[in-house]
Backbone as ProteinMPNN parsed JSONL, in Angstrom:
{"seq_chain_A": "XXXXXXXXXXXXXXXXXXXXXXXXXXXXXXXXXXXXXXXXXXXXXXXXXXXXXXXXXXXXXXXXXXXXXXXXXXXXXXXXXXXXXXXXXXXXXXX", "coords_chain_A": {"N_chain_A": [[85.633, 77.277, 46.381], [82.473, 78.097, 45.223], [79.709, 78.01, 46.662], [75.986, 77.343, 45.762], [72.897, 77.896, 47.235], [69.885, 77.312, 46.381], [66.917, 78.354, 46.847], [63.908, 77.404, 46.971], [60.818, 78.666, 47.201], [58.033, 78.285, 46.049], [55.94, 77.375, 43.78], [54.461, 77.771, 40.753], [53.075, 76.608, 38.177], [50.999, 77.31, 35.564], [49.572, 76.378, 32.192], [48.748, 77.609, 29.543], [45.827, 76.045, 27.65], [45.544, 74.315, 24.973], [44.814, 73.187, 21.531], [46.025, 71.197, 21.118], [46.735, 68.334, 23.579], [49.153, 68.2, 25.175], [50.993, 65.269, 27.184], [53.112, 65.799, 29.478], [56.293, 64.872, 30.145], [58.265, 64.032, 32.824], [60.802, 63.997, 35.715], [59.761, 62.046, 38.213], [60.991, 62.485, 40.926], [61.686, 65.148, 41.223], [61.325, 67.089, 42.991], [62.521, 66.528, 45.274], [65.037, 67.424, 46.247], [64.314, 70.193, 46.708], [63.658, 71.506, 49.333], [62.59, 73.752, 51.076], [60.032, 74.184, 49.539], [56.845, 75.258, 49.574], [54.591, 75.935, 48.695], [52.704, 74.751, 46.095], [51.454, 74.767, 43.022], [50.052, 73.608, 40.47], [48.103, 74.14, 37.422], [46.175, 73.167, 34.384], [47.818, 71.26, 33.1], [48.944, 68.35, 31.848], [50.472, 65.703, 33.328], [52.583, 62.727, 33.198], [53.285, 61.324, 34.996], [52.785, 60.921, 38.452], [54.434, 62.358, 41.766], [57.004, 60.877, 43.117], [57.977, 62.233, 45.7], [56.856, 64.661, 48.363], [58.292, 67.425, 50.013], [58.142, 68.133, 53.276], [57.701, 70.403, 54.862], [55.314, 71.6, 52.735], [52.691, 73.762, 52.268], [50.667, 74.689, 50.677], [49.298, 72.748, 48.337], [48.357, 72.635, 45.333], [46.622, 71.351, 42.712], [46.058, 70.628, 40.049], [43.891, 68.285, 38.07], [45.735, 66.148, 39.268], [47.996, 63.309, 38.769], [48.55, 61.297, 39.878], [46.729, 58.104, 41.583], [46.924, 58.176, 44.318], [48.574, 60.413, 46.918], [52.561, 60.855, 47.53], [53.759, 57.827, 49.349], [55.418, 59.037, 51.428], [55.05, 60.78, 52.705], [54.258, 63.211, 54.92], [51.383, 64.938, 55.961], [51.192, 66.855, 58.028], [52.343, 69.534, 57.945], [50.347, 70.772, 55.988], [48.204, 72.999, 54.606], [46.169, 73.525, 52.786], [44.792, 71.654, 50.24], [43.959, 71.504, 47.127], [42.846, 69.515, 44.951], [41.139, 69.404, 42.172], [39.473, 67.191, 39.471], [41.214, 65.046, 39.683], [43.241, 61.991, 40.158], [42.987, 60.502, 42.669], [42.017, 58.203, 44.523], [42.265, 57.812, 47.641], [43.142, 58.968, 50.788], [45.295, 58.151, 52.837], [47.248, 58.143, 55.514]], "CA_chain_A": [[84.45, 77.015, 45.603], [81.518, 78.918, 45.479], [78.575, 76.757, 46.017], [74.956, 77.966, 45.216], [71.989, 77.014, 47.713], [68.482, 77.705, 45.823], [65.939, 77.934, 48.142], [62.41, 77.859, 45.892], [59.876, 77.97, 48.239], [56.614, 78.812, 45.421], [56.107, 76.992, 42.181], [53.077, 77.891, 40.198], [53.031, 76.581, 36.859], [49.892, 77.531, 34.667], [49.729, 75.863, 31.055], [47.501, 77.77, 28.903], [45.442, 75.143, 27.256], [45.697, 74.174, 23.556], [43.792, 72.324, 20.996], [46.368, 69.831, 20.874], [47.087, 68.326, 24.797], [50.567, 67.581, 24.849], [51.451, 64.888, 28.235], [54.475, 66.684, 30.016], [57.204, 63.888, 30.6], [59.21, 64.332, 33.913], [61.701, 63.32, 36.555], [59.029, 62.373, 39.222], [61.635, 63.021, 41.656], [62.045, 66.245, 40.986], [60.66, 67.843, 44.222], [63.21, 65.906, 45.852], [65.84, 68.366, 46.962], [63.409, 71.438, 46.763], [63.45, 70.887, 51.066], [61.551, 74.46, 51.017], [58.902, 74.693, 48.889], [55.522, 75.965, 50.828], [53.748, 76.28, 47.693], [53.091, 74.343, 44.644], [50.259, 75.083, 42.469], [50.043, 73.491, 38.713], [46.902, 74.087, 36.378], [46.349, 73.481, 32.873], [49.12, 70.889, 32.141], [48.887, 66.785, 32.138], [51.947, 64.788, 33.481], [52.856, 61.961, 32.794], [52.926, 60.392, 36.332], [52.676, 61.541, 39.699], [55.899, 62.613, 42.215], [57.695, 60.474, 44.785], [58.478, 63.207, 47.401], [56.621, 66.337, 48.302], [58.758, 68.148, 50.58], [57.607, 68.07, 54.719], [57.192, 71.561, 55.006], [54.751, 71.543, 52.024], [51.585, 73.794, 53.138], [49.243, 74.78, 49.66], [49.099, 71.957, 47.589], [46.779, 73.059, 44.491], [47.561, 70.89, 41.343], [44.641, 70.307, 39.023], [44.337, 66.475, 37.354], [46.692, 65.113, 39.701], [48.115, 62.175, 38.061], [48.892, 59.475, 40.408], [45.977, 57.477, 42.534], [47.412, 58.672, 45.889], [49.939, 60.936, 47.34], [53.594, 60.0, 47.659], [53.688, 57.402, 51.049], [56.51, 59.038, 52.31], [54.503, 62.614, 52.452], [53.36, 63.435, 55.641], [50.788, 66.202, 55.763], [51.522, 67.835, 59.104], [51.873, 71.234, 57.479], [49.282, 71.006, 54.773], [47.083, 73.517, 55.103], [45.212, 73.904, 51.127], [45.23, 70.685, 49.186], [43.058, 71.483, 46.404], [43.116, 68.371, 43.905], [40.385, 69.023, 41.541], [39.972, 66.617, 38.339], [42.461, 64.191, 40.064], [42.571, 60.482, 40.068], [43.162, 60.439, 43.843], [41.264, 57.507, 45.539], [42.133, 57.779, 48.828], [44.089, 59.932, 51.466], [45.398, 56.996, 54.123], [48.665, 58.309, 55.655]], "C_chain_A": [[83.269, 77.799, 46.16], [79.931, 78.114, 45.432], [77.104, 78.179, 46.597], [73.736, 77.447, 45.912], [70.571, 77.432, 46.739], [67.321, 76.856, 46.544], [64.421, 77.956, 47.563], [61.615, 77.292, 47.058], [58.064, 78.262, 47.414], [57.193, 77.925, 44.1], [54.807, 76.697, 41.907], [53.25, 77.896, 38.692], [51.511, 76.406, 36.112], [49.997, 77.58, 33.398], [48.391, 76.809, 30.521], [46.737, 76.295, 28.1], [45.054, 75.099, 25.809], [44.631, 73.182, 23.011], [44.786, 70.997, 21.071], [47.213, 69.623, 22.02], [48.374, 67.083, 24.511], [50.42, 66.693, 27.05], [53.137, 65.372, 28.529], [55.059, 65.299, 30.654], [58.076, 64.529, 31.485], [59.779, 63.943, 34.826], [60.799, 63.363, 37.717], [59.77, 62.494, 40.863], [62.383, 64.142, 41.879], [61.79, 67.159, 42.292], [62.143, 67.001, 45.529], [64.006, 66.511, 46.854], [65.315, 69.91, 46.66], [62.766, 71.374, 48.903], [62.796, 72.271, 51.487], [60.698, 74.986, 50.373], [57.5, 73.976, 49.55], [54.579, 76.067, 50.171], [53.746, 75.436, 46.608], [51.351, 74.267, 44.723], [50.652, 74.619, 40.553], [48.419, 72.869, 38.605], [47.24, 74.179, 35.322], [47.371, 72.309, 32.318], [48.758, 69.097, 32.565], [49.736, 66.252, 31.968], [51.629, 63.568, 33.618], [53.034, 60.842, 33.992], [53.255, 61.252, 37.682], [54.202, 61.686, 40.795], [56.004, 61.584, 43.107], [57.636, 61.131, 45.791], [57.292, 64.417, 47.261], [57.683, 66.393, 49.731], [57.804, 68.248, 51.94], [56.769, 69.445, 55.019], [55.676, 72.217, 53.72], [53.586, 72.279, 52.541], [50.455, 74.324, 51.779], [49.926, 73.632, 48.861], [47.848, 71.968, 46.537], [47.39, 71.76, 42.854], [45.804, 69.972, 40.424], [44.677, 68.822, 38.02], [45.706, 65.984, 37.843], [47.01, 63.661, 39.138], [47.755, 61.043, 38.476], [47.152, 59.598, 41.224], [45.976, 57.778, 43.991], [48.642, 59.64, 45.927], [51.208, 60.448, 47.807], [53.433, 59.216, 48.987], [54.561, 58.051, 51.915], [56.131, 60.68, 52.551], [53.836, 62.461, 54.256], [52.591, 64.877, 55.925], [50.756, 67.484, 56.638], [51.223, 68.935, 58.834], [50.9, 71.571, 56.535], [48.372, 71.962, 54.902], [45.956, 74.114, 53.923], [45.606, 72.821, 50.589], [43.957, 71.046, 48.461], [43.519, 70.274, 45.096], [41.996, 68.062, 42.693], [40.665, 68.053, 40.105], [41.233, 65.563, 38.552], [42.029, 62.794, 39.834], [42.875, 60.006, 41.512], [41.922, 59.725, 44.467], [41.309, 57.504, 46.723], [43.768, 58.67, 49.403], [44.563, 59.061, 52.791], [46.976, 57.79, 54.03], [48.829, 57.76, 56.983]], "O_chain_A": [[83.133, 78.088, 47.349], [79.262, 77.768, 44.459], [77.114, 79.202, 47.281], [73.285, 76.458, 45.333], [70.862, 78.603, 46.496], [66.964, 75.694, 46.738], [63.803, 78.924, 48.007], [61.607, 76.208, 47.641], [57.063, 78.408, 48.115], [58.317, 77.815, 43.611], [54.098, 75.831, 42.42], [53.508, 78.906, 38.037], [50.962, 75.305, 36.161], [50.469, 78.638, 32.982], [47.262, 76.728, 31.007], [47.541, 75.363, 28.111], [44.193, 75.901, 25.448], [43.82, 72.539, 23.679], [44.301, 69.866, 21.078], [48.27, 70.254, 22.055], [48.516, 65.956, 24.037], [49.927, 67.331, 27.98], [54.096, 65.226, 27.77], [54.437, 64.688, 31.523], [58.677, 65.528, 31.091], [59.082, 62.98, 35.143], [60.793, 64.408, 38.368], [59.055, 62.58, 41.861], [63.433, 64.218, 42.517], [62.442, 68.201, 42.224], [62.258, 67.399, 46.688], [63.856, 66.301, 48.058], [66.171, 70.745, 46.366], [61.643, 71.221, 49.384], [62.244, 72.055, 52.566], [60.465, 76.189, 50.487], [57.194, 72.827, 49.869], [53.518, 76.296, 50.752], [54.84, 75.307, 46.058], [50.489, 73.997, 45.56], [51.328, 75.229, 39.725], [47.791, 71.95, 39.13], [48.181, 74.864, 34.92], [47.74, 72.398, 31.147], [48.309, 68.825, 33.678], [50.157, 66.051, 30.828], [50.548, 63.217, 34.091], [52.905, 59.632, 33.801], [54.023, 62.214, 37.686], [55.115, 60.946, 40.428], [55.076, 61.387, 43.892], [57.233, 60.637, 46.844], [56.951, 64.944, 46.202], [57.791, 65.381, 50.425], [56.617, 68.458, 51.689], [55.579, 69.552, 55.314], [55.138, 73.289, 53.996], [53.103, 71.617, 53.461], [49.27, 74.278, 52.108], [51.153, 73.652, 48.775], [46.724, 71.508, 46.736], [48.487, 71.648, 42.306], [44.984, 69.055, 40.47], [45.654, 68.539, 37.327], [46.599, 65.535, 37.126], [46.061, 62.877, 39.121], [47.077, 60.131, 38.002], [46.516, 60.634, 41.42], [44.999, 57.586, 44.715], [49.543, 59.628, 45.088], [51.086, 59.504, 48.588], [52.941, 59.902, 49.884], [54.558, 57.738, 53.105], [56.957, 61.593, 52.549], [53.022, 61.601, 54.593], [53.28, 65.882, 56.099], [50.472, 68.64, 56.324], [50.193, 69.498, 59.205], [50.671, 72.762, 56.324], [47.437, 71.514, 55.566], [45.097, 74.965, 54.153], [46.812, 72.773, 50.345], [42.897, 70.927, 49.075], [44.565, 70.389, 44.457], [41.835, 66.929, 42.24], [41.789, 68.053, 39.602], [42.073, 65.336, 37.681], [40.921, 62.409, 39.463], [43.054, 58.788, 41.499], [40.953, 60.364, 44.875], [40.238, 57.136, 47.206], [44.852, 58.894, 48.865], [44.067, 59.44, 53.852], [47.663, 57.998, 53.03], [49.946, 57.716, 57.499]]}, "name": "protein", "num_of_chains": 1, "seq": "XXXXXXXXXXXXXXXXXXXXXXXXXXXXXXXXXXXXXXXXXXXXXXXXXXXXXXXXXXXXXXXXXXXXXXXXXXXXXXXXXXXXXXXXXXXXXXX"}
């Protein structure tokens, strides 16, 4: 068997923005087994609820109208080194 590792360590999704704002429904455990991605950047797009996991190694964090109230609990920021969260609903950063 030929197995397939996919290593995504960047994910920058930019929604152009429409007259009519569609909410993006998704598996908020999707980041789950993404164990190197170093990058995530989404503008332009409004989901539907916020993730469980970011990934440890995690170091820009840009994501524009963050959904959830807080970041996953099980996130620790160690490597963080860019959280930009404008337009978020992020009350507090307690880890």
């Amino acid at each position: 068997k030929c197995k397939r590792l996919f290593k995504i360590e960047i994910i920058c999704l930019d929604f152009s923005i429409s007259d009519k704002e569609e909410t993006v429904e998704w598996n908020e455990n999707a980041f789950m087994k993404m164990k190197n991605l170093k990058i995530l950047i989404i503008r332009n797009c409004k989901f539907s609820k916020g993730p469980n996991y970011f990934p440890e190694g995690l170091r820009v964090l840009e994501w524009h109208r963050y959904p959830s109230n807080c970041l996953p609990s099980n996130f620790d920021p160690i490597n963080l080194v860019i959280c930009k969260l404008p337009d978020s609903s992020i009350t507090s950063f307690e880890f």
